[in-house]
C-alpha positions as CSV (number, residue, x, y, z in Angstrom):
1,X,-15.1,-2.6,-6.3
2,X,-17.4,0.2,-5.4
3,X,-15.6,3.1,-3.0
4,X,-19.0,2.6,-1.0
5,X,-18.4,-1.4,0.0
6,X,-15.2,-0.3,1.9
7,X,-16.5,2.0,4.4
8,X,-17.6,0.2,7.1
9,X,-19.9,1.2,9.6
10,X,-19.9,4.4,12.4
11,X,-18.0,6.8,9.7
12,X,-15.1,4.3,9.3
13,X,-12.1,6.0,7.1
14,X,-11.9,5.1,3.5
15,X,-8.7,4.3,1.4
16,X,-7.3,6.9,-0.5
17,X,-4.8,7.1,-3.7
18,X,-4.2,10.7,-3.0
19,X,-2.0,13.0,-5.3
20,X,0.6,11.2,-7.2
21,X,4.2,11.5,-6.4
22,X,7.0,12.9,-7.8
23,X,7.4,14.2,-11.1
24,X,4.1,15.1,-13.6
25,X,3.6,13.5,-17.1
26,X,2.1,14.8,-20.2
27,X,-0.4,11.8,-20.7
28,X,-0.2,8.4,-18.4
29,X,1.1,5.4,-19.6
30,X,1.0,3.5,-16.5
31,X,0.7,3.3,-12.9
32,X,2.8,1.9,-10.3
33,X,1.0,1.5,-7.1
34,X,2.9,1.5,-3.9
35,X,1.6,-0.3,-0.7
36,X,3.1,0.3,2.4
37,X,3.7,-2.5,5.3
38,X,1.1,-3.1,7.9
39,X,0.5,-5.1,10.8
40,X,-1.3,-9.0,11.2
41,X,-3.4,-7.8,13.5
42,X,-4.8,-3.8,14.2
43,X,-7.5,-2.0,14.9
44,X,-5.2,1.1,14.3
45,X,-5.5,3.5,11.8
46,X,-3.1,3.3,8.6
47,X,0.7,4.3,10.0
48,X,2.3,7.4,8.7
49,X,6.0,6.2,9.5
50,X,4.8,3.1,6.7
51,X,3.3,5.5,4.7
52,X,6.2,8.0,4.5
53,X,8.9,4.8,4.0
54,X,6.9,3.9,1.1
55,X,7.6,7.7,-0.3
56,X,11.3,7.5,-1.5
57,X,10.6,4.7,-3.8
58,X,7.7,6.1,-5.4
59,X,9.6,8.9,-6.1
60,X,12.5,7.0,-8.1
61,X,10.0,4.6,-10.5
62,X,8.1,7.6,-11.0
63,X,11.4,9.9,-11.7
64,X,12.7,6.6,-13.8
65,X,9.3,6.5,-15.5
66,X,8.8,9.5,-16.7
67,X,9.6,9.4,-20.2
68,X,7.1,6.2,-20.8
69,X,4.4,8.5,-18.7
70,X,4.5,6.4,-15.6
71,X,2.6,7.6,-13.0
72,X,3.2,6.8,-9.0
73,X,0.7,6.7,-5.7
74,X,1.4,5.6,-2.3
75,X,-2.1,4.1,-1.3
76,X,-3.1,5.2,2.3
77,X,-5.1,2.1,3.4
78,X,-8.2,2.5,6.0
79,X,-5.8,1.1,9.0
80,X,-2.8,-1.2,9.6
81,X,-4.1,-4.5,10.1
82,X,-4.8,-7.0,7.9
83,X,-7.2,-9.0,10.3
84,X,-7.4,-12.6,8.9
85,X,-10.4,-13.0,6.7
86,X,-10.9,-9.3,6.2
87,X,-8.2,-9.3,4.6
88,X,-8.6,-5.6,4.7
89,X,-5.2,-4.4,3.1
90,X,-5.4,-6.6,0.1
91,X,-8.9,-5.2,-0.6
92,X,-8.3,-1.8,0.0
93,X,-5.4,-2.4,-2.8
94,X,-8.2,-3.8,-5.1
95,X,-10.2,-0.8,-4.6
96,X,-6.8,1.4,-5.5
97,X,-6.4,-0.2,-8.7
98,X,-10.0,0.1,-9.4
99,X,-9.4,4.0,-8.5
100,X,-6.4,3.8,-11.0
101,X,-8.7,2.8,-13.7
102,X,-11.4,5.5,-13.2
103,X,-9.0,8.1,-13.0
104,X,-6.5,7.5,-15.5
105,X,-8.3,5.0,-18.1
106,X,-7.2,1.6,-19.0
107,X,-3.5,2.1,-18.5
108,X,-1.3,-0.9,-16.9
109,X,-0.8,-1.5,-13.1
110,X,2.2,-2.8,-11.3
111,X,1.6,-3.2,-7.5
112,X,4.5,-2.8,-5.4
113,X,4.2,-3.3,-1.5
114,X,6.6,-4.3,0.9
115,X,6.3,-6.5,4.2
116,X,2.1,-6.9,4.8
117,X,1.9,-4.4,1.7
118,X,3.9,-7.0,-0.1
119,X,1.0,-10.0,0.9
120,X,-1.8,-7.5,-0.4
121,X,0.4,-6.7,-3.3
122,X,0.3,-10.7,-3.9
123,X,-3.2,-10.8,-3.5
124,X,-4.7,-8.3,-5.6
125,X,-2.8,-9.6,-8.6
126,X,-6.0,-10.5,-10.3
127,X,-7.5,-7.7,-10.9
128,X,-8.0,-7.2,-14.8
129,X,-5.7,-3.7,-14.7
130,X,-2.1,-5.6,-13.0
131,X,0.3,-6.6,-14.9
132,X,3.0,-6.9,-12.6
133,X,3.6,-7.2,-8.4
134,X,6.9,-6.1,-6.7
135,X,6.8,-7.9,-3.3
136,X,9.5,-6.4,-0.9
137,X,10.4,-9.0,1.9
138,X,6.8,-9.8,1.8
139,X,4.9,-10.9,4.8
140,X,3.3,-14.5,4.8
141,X,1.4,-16.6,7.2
142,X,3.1,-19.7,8.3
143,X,2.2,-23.0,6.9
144,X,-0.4,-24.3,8.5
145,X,-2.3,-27.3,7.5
146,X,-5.8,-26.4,9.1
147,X,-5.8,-23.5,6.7
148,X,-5.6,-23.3,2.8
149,X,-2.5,-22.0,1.5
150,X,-1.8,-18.3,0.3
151,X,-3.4,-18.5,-2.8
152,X,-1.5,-17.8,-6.3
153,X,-3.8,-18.5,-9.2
154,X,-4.1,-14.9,-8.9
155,X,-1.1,-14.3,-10.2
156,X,-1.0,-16.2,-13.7
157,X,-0.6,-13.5,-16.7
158,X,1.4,-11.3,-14.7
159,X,5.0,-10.9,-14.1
160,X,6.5,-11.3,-10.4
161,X,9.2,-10.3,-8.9
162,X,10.2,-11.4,-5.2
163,X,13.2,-9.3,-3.2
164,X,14.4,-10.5,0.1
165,X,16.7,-9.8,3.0
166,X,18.4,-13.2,3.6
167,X,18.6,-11.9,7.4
168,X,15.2,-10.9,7.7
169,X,13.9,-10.8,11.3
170,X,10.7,-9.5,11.1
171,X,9.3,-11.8,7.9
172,X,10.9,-15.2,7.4
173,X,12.6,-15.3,3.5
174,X,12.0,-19.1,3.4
175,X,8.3,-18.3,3.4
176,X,8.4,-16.2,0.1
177,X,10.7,-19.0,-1.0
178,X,7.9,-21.7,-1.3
179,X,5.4,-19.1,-2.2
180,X,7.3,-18.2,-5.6
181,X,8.0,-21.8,-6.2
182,X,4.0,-22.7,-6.2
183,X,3.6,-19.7,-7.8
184,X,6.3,-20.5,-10.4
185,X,4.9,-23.8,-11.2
186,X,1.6,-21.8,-12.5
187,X,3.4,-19.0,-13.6
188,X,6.5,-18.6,-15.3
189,X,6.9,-15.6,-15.6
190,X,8.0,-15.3,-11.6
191,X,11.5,-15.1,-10.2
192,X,13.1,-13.9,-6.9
193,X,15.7,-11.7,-5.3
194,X,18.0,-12.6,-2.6
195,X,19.5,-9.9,-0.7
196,X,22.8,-11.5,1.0
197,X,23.3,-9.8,4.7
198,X,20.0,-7.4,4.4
199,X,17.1,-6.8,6.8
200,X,13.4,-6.4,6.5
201,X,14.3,-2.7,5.7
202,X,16.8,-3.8,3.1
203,X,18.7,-0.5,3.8
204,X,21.8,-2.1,2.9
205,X,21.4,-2.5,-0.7
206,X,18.9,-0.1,-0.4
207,X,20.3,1.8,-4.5
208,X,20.5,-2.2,-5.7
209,X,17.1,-2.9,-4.8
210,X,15.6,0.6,-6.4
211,X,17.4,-0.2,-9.1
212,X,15.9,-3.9,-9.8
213,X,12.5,-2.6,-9.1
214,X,12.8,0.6,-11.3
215,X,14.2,-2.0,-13.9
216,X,11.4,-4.2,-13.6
217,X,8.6,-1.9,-13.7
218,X,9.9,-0.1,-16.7
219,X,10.1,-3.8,-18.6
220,X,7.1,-5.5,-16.8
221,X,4.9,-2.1,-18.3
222,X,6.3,-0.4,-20.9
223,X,8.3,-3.3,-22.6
224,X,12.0,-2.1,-21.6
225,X,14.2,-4.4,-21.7
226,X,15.5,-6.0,-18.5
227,X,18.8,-6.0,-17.3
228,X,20.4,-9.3,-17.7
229,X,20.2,-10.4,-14.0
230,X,16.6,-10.0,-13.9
231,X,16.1,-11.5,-17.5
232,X,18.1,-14.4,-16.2
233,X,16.2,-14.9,-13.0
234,X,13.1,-15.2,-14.9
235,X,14.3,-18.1,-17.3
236,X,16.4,-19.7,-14.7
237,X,14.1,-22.7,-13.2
238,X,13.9,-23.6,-9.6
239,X,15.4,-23.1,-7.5
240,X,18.3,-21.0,-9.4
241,X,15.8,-18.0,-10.7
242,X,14.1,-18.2,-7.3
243,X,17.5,-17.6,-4.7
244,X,18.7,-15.3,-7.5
245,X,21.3,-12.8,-5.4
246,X,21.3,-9.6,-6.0
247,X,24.7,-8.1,-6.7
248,X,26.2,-5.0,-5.2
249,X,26.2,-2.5,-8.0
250,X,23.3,-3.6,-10.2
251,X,21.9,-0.4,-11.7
252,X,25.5,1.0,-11.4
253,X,25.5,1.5,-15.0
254,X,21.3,2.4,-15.9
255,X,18.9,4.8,-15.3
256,X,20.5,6.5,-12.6
């Protein structure tokens, strides 16, 4: 998508992948992209308190991913809100991986958002470059039957990985829930956490859930094994791979 189509009109702000974070590689191998959470509804401009909670995690898949060449960005999106049809956060993610591919080449992507970053994440599965989406306790509109579902054709070819608080507040589990099991029916390759006790933070099992996701994106893109609870969750059929717990202490033992 051309960096042009996304600036809209009296000197709107444009989204930015800014410098990448954490440690430097010798040649990229791949890029994990992470998108922050946002709002439903905002005419805001993009928050820094997302931004900067978005940081820490970065930092570990690129620390984790350093030997294969990975390469991580926090995407700073034009504002907050996704803002129904605009669907402005899921496009400003398209335009990041497009960014990816101009800067670095034709290297593979894994998108990794969490809350409204996790919906946009979800969303801009199809572009060519993504092979993988981390959704953190993503947000999702309620089912409603005058509109047409979230979509997930997008995500066929890709592998998918779903991790939520079971005492989320803020974005309701049970929503993720049915969205992997459409998703699953289309795509096998898609499984999904459940964090027993955990919030919409999931600060918690806040080590358990770097862990899983610096597990997956080392499998999902450089072909790393993965550890056997996440290899199980994705050949387990529904419901078992999709309510899969996640167990205090996973990553005890790898890639600390």
């Amino acid at each position: 998508m051309a960096h042009h189509a996304l600036v809209g009109t009296g000197g709107a702000r444009a989204p930015r992948l800014g410098q990448p974070v954490g440690s430097s590689v010798a040649a990229v191998g791949g890029v994990v992209l992470l998108l922050p959470d946002g709002e439903p509804v905002s005419g805001r401009g993009p928050s820094p308190g997302a931004h900067a909670a978005a940081v820490p995690l970065a930092r570990r898949l690129a620390r984790a991913g350093r030997a294969d060449g990975l390469v991580a960005h926090v995407v700073r999106y034009r504002g907050r809100g996704w803002n129904g049809a605009d669907e402005r956060l899921a496009a400003d993610a398209r335009w990041a991986v497009s960014e990816v591919v101009r800067r670095y080449g034709d290297v593979p992507v894994c998108l990794a958002g969490r809350g409204m970053g996790g919906r946009a994440a979800l969303r801009a599965a199809g572009h060519t470059a993504v092979n993988a989406v981390l959704a953190l306790a993503p947000w999702l509109p309620e089912d409603d039957v005058a509109a047409a579902p979230e979509p997930v054709k997008q995500l066929a070819g890709r592998r998918v990985v779903v991790v939520h608080g079971t005492n989320d507040r803020r974005t309701d589990p049970e929503l993720s829930y049915r969205l992997a099991e459409r998703a699953k029916k289309t795509n096998r390759d898609t499984c999904r956490f459940e964090v027993h006790s955990d919030g919409h933070a999931l600060r918690e099992h806040r080590d358990e859930v770097r862990a899983l996701a610096a597990d997956f994106v080392l499998g999902a893109l450089f072909g790393h094994p993965f550890a056997r609870p996440l290899a199980d969750a994705f050949a387990a059929p529904p419901p078992l791979g999709l309510r899969m717990p996640l167990a205090s202490g996973f990553g005890g033992s790898r890639r600390r």
